[in-house]
C-alpha positions as CSV (number, residue, x, y, z in Angstrom):
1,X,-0.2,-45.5,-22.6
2,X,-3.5,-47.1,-22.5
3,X,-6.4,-44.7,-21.7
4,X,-7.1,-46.4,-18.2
5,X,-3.6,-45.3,-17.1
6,X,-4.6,-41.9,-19.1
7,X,-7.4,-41.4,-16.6
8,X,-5.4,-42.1,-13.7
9,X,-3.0,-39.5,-14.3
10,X,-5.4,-37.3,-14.0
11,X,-6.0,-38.1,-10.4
12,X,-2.3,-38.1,-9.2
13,X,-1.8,-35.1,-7.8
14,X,1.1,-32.0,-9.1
15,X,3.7,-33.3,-7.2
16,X,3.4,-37.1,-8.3
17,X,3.1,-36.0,-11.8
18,X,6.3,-33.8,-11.6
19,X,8.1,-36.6,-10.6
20,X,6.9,-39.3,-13.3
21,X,7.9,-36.1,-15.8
22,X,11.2,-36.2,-14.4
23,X,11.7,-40.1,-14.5
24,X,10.4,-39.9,-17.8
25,X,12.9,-37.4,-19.2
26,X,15.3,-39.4,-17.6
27,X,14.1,-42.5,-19.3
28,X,13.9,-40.6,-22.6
29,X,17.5,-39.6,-22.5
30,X,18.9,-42.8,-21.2
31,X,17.1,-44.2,-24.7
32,X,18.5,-41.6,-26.9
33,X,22.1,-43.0,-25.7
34,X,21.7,-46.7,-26.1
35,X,20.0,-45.9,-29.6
36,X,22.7,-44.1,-30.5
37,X,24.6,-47.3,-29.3
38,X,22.3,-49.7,-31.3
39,X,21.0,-51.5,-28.2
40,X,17.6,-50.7,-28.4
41,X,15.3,-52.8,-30.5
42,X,12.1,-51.1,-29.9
43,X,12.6,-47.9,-31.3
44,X,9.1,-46.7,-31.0
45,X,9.7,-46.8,-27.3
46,X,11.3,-43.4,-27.5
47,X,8.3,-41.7,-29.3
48,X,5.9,-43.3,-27.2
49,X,8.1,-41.7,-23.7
50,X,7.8,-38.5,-25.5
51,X,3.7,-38.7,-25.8
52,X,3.3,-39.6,-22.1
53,X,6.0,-36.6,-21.3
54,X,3.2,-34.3,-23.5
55,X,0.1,-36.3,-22.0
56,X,1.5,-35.0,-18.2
57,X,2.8,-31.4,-19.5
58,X,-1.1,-31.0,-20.6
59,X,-2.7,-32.1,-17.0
60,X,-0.3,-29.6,-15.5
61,X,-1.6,-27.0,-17.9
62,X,-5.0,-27.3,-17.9
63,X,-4.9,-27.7,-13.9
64,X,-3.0,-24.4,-14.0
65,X,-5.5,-22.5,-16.4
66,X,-8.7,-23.3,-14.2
67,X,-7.2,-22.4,-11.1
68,X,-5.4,-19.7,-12.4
C-alpha cells in the first residue's frame, strides 16, 4: 500500500473501513487456499494483505481511543 492510499484510509469513514477489513480477510484466506494449491506466484501478496488488514485495525483503534 503506497502511502497516498495510506492517507486516504484515514478519511473513509468506520463503516467503509469495516467492510474493506472484511474483503480483505476474505482475500487473505482465498490466498492461503490457492497457496496451499501452488497457484499463486506472488507469494508476498499474502503478507502484504495482512499489513493493510493491520494498517485498518490501527485507524479503528486510534479513532476509538480519542473518542473514547
Amino acid at each position: 500500500m503506497k502511502i497516498q492510499e495510506f492517507k486516504n484510509l484515514r478519511q473513509k469513514e468506520d463503516k467503509e473501513l469495516l467492510t474493506s477489513l472484511a474483503s480483505l480477510k476474505k482475500e487473505i484466506t482465498k490466498l492461503g487456499l490457492e497457496m496451499a494449491m501452488k497457484k499463486v506466484k506472488n507469494v508476498s501478496l499474502l503478507g502484504q494483505k495482512k499489513k493493510d488488514i493491520a494498517r485498518i485495525l490501527t485507524i479503528l483503534r486510534e479513532r476509538k481511543t480519542i473518542n473514547g
